[in-house]
C-alpha positions in Angstrom: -42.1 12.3 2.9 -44.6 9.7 4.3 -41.9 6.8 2.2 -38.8 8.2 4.7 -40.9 7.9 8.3 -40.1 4.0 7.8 -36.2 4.5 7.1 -36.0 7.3 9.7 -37.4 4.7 12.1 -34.8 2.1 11.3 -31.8 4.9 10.9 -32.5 6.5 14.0 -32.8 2.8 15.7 -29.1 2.0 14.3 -27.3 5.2 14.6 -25.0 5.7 18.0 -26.3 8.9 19.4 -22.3 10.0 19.9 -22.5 10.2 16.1 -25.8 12.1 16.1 -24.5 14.6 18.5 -21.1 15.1 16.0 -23.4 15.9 13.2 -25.9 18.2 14.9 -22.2 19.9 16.7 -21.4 20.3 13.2 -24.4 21.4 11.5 -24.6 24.1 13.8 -28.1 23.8 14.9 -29.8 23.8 18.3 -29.8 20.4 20.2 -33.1 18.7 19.0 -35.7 18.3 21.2 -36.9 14.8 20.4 -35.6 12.4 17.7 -38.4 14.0 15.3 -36.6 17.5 15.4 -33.2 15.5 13.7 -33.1 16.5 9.9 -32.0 14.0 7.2 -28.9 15.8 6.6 -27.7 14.8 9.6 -29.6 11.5 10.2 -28.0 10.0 7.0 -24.9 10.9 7.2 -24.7 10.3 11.5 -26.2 6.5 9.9 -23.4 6.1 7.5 -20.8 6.7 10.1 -22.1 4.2 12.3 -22.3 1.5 10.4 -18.9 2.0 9.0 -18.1 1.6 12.8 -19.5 -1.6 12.6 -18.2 -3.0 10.1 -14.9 -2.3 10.8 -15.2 -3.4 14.0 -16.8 -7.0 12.2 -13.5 -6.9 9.7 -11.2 -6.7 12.9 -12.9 -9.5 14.5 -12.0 -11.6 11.2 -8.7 -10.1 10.7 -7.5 -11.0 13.8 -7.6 -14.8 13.9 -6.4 -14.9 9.8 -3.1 -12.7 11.5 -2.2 -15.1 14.4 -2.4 -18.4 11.3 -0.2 -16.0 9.4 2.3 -15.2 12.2 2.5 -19.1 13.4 3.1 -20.2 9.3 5.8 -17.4 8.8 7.3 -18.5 12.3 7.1 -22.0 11.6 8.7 -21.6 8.0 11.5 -19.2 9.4 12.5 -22.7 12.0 12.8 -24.9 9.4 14.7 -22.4 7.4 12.3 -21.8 4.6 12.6 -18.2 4.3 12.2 -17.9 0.4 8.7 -19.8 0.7 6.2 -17.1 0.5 4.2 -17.4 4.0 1.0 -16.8 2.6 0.9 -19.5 0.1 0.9 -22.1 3.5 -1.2 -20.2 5.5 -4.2 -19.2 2.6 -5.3 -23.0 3.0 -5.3 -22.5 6.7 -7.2 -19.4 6.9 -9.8 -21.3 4.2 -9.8 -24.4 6.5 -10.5 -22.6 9.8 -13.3 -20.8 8.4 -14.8 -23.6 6.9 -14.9 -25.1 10.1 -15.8 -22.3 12.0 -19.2 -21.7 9.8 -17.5 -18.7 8.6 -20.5 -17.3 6.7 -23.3 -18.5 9.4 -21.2 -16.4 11.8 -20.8 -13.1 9.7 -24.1 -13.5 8.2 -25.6 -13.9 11.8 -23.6 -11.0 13.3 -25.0 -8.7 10.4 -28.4 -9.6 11.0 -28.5 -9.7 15.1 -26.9 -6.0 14.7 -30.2 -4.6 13.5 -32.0 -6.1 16.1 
């Protein structure tokens, strides 16, 4: 028990309290008094959910910039009347290029660590 006060700590700093509140809603338990009153079975699983939040949200953020190079190459290939050239064999360089230049991995690694901060 003494080993989980440490990961409570850093769960319960993490965790959005809108997904605390769903758990303890459906755990069917009294609100908790005070953040020490919150059981695991609820912390855990309110801890998963939120960082599954995150990430998505950190995928999107990628996602989105790799979808506008892949809706300029496809455009571009369709005026030139290219339309058997597969779009994403032109625009997988691209995406590779613009993250190299960005610092692609500084940025994502950076994001992940400021996040628990």
């Amino acid at each position: 028990e003494r080993s989980m006060e440490p990961m409570r700590e850093f769960m319960l700093k993490q965790t959005r309290e809108k997904d605390l509140a769903l758990f303890v809603k459906m755990s069917d338990m009294e609100r908790p008094r005070n953040f020490a009153d919150i059981p695991n079975y609820v912390l855990i699983p309110s801890f998963v959910i939120s960082e599954l939040k995150t990430a998505f949200q950190i995928g999107f953020i990628i996602f989105v910039p790799f979808l506008v190079i892949d809706m300029i190459v496809a455009s571009a290939l369709m005026s030139m009347g290219m339309m058997m050239l597969p779009p994403m064999m032109i625009s997988l360089p691209f995406k590779i290029l613009l993250f190299v230049l960005v610092d692609g991995w500084n940025l994502v690694v950076q994001s992940l660590i400021l996040s628990f901060h």
